[in-house]
C-alpha positions in Angstrom: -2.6 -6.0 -39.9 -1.2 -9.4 -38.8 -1.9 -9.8 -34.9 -0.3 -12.9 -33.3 -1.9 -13.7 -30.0 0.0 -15.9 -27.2 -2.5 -17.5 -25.0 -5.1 -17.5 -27.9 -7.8 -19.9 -25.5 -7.2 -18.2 -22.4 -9.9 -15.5 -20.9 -8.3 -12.7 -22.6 -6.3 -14.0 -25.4 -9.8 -15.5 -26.9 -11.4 -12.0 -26.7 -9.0 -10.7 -28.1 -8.4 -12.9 -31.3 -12.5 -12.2 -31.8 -11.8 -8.6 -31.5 -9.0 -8.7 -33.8 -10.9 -11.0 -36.3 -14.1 -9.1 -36.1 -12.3 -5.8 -37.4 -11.0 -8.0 -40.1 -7.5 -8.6 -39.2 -5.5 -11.6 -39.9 -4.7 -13.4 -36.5 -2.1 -15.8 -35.3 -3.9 -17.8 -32.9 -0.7 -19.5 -30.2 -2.0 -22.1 -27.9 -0.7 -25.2 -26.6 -2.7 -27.7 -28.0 -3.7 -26.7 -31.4 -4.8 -30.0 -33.1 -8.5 -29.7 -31.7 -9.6 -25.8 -32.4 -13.3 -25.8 -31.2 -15.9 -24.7 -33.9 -15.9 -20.9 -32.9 -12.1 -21.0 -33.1 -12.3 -22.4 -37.0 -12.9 -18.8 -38.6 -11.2 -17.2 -41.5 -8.5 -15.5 -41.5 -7.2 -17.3 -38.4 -4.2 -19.8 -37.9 -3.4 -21.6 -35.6 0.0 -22.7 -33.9 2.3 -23.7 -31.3 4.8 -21.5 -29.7 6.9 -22.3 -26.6 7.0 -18.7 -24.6 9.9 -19.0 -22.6 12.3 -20.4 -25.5 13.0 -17.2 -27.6 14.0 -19.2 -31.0 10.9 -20.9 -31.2 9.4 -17.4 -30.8 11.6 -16.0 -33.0 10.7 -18.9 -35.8 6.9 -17.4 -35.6 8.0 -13.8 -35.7 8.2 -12.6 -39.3 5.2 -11.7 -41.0 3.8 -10.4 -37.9 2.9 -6.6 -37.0 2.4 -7.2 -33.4 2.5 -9.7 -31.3 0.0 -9.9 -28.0 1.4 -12.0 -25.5 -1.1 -13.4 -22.7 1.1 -16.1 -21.3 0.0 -17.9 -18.6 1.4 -21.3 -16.6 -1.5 -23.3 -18.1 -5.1 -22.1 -18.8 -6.9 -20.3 -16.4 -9.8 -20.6 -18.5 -10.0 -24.1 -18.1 -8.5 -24.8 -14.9 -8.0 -21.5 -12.6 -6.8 -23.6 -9.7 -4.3 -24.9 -11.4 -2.7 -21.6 -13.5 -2.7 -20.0 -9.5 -0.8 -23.5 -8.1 1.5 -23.4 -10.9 2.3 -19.4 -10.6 2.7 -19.8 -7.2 5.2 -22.6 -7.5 7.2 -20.4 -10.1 6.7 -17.0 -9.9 9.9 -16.4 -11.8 8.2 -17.8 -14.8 6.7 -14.0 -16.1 9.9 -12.4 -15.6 11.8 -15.4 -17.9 8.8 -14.9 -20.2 9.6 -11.4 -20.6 13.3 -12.1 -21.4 12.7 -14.7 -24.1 10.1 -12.6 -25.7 12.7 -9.4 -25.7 15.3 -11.4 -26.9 13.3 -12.9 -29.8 12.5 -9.4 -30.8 16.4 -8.8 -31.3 16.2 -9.8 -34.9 13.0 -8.7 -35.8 13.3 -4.6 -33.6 10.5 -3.9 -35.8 7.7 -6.3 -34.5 5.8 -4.7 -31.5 5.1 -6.4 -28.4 2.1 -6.3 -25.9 2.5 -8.2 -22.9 -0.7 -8.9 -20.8 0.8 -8.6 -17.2 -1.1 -8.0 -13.7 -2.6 -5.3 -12.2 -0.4 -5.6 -8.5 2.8 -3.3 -9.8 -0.1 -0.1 -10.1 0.4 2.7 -7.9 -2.7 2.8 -5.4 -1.2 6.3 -4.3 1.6 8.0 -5.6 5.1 6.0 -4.9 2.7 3.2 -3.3 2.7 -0.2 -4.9 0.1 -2.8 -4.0 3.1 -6.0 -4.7 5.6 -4.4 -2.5 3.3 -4.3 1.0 2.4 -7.4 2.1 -0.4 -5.7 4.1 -1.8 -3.8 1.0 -1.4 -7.3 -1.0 -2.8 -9.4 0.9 -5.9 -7.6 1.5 -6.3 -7.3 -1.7 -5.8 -10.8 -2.4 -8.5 -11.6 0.3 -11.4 -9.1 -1.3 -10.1 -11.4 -4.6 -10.5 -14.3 -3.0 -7.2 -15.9 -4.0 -4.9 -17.1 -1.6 -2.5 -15.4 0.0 0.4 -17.2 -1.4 -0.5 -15.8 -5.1 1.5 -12.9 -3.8 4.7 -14.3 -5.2 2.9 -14.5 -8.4 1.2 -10.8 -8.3 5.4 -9.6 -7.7 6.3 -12.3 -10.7 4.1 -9.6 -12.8 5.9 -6.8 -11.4 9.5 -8.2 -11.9 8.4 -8.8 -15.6 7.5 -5.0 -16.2 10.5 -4.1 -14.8 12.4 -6.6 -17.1 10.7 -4.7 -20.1 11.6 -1.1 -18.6 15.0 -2.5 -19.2 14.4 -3.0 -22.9 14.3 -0.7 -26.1 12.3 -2.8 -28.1 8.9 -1.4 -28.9 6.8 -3.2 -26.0 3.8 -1.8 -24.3 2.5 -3.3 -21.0 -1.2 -3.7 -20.5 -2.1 -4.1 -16.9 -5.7 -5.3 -16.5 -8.1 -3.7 -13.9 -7.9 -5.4 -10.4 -11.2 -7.1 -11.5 -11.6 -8.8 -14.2 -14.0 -11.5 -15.6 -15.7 -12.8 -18.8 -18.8 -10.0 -19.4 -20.3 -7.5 -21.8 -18.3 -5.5 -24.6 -19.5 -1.8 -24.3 -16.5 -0.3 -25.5 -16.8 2.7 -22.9 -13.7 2.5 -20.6 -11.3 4.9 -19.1 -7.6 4.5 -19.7 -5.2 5.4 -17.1 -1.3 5.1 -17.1 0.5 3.9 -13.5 -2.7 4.0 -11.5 -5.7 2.3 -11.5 -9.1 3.7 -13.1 -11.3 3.6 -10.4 -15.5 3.5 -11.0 -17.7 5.5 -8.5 -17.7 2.8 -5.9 -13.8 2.9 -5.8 -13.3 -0.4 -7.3 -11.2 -0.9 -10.4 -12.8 -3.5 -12.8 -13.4 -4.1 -16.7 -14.9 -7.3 -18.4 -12.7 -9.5 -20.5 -14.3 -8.5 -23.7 -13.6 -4.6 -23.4 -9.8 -5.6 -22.2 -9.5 -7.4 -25.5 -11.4 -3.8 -27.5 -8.0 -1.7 -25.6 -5.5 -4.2 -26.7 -6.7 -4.3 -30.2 -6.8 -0.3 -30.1 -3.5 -0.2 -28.8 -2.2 -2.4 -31.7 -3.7 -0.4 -34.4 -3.3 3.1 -32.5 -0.2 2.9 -30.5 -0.1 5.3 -27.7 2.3 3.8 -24.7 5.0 2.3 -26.2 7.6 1.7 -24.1 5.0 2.4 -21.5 2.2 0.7 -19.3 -1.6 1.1 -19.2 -4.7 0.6 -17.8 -8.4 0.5 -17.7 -11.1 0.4 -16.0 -14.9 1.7 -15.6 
């Protein structure tokens, strides 16, 4: 399978074009600065390129030959700089929803590419009918316990407003929200997967490492079960 990976440096997209790799697929590795791949990024069976994420001809141009393409877009690298990808989503929050629109408009001319969008966890259902990102009370407690500020809420709704954008769309997307906790960690491969609501551990929190996000987004490429759908995981 060919797996193209938007956001191929950032915390999840790297996991997940070693997970893809290490069951021997051929990867697409989209970054912005691709002229300086470090050593663990020079592998077989990898290339690497440039992609603009909110222009849909440029992401159009790097469609064919692809089976499925993973989009982790961020504004900049949280990675690298997490200050600076929360300043920048806060300043444009709008920015995942116009992502969302160029990617579905790429996949006009090529209907039989799948799409995976890496979005945010805010748009789950704590309760049935009850959505963290539309409370402010219920967001920004949560934000708090996260630690981020309190602005990042227009950013946690930017999410949202993308999902929606894809609920709009027949083309064959999936949306992947991440557990409310996530980090860099340990790949165990043991996960629940839930569907609008969270998977929540024996303590009540909802949290997976960075690794096993990247082992359900390479499962969901090669066994797709929520097209046209969102998902989950968690502990």
């Amino acid at each position: 399978m060919h797996i193209g990976v938007i956001g191929a440096t950032g915390t999840i997209g790297s996991r997940v074009v070693t997970e893809a790799l290490d069951r021997g697929h051929r990867v697409t590795a989209f970054s912005r600065d691709v002229a300086r791949p470090r050593a663990e990024e020079r592998r077989e069976n990898v290339t690497w390129a440039s992609v603009d994420a909110l222009d849909p001809a440029t992401i159009a141009a790097v469609l064919p030959g692809l089976d499925v393409l993973i989009s982790g877009f961020q504004p900049g690298n949280a990675a690298k700089d997490f200050s600076d990808t929360v300043a920048r989503s806060i300043a444009d929050p709008t920015v995942y929803a116009t992502a969302a629109r160029a990617l579905l408009t790429a996949l006009a001319s090529h209907p039989r590419t799948r799409l995976i969008v890496i979005g945010g966890a805010g748009s789950l259902e704590i309760e049935p009918g009850v959505v963290r990102a539309d409370s402010d009370e219920l967001l920004h407690e949560s934000l708090d316990q996260l630690g981020l500020p309190r602005d990042y809420a227009a950013a946690v709704r930017g999410h949202r407003d993308a999902l929606n954008v894809l609920r709009t769309s027949n083309r064959l997307w999936t949306y992947f929200s991440p557990a409310e906790e996530i980090a860099p960690g340990e790949r165990t491969g043991r996960f629940r997967i839930g569907g609008d609501q969270p998977v929540l551990d024996a303590d009540g929190r909802s949290r997976i490492s960075a690794e096993d996000a990247a082992v359900a987004l390479i499962d969901e490429a090669e066994l797709p079960r929520f097209v046209q759908r969102r998902f989950t995981i968690g502990y």
